[in-house]
Structure formats: C-alpha cells, structure tokens
C-alpha positions in Angstrom: 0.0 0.0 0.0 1.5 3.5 -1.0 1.6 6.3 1.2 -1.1 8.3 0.0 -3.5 5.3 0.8 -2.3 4.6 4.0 -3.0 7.9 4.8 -6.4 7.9 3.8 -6.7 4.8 5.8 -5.1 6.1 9.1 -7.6 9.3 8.9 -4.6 11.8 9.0 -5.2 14.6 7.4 -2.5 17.1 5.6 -2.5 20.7 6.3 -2.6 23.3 3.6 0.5 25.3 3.2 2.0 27.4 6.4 0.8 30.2 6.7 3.2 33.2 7.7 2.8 35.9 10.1 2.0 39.1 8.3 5.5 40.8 7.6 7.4 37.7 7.7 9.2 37.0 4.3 11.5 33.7 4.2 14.2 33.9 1.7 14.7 30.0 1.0 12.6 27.2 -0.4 10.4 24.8 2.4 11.4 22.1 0.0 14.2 21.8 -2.6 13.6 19.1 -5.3 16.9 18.7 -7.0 17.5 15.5 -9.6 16.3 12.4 -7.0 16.8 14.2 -4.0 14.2 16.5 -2.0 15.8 18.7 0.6 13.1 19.5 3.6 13.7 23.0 5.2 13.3 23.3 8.9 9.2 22.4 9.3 7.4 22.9 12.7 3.7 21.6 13.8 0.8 23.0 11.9 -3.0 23.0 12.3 -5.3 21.9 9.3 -5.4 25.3 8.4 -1.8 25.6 7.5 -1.5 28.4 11.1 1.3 27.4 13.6 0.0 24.7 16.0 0.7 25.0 19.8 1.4 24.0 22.2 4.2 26.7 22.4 7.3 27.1 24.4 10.3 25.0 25.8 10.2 21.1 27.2 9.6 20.7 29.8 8.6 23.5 31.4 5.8 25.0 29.2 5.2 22.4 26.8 4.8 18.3 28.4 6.8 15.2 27.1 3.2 13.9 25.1 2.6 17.3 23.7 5.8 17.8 22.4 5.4 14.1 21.1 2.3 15.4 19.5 4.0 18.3 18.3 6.5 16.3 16.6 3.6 13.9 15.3 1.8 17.6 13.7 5.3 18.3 12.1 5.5 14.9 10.1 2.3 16.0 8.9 3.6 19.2 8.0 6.3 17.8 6.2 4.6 15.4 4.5 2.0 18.0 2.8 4.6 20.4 2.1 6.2 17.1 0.1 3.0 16.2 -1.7 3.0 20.1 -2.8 6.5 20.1 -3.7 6.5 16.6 -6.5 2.7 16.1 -6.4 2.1 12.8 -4.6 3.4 11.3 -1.8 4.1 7.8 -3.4 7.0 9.4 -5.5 9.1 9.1 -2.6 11.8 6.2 -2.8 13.1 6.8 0.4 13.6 8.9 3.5 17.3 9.1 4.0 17.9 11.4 7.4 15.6 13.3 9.6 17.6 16.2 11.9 14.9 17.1 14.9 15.5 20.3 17.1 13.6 20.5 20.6 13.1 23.8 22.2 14.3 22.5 25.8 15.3 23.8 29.1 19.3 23.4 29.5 20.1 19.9 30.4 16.4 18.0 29.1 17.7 14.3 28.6 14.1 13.1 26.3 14.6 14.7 23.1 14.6 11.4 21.6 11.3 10.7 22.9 10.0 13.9 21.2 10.9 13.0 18.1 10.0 9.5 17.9 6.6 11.5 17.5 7.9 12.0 14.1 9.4 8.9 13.3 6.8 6.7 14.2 3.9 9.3 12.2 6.7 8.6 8.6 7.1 5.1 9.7 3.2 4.4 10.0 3.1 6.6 6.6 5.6 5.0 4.3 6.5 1.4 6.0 9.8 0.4 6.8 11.0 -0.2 3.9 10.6 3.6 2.7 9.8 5.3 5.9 13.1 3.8 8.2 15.7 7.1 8.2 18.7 7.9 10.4 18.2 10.6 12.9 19.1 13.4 15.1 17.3 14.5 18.0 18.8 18.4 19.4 17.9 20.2 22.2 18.2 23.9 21.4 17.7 26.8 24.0 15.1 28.2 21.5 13.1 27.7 18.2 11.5 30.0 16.1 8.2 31.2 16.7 8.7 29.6 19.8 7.4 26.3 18.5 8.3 22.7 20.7 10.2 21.1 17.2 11.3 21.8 14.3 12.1 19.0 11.6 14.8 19.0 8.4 15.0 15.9 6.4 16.6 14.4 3.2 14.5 12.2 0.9 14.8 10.7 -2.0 12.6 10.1 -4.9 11.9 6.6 -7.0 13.7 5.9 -10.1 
C-alpha cells in the first residue's frame, strides 16, 4: 500500500501550506527538489489550516513530554504535505534518508529522543519500513522559532 493510501486509511489529514505571520518574508525554499533528492527545510507543527500549532514554548517546562510528542507527530504531517506540494504525490518518494529534529528544551532536558519519535513513528506508519526507516538526530536547542516545541529538516529521496 503506497503512502497516499495509507493515509487515507489512518484518517490523517495534511494541512494546507503554512501560513506566515503578516511581515514575515522567508528567503529560502520549504522544499528543494533537486534530480532524485528532495531537501526539507526546517518544518514545525501546523494546524489543518496551514497556522502554527501550539502547544508553544520549551520542554519541559511550558510544553509536556506527550505534547511535544504530539508536536512532533503535527510536524511529520507538516512535512509530508509540504512534500505532496513540492513533487505532487506522496508515493513518488523512494526513500527517507535522514531526519535532523530540534527540541526547544530547558538546559540539560535528557528526552529529546522521545520527542521526536513522534515523528518517526507518524513517517514510519506513513511510508512502512522499507521507505519510511531514516537515520536521525534529535537536538535540544535553547530556543526555536516562533517559539514552536520542534522543528524537523529531512533528506529524501525520490523513486527511479
């Protein structure tokens, strides 16, 4: 079953493209589609509506271990629809090479692999193993933009 079924059969639903903050111009591409590879931009959680998802703030004092799981889950989803915009359908993808989290944490929080797992297990569920399994890095970082919980890069590759 291709990823665009299994989504459909998990009930997840992709949110429409972020949508910015008035004033707030970004001088780079979300997603970079170059030969076979597609280059993922730093994406945090959004709501269906393509507006920044909460909670906000740093782990664990503002945001808890499951919402920042959560978070991370939202951020997949992200990620995934701003994919499916990028080389029009999800099943193109050949492979999802490396993922490279960031947690905004208090100094010192030991869980950031837990966070992301939210991710990980959201692509896993999404594209199987055999597509979906990617090497990882899981940061803590003292702060993240717009205050969100994660943020998510990734490196992907696209079928033959």
């Amino acid at each position: 079953m291709g990823a665009e079924s299994r989504i459909r059969e998990l009930g997840l639903v992709l949110p429409v493209a972020a949508q910015l903050p008035p004033g707030m111009v970004l001088p780079f591409s979300w997603i970079r589609v170059r030969e076979r590879r597609v280059l993922v931009s730093g994406h945090g959680p959004l709501a269906e509506d393509g507006s920044p998802s909460g909670p906000f703030g740093a782990v664990p004092a503002e945001v808890s271990l499951d919402e920042a799981r959560e978070s991370a889950r939202l951020t997949a989803l992200a990620v995934c629809a701003g994919i499916r915009r990028a080389v029009g359908d999800l099943d193109r993808i050949g492979a999802w090479l490396t993922v490279s989290g960031f947690v905004n944490a208090v100094p010192g929080y030991p869980q950031t692999t837990a966070v992301l797992n939210g991710f990980s297990e959201t692509i896993l569920d999404i594209f199987g193993p055999d597509i979906g399994d990617h090497a990882r890095t899981a940061i803590g970082a003292s702060a993240l933009p717009l205050n969100l919980p994660v943020i998510v890069a990734a490196e992907l590759e696209l079928r033959n």
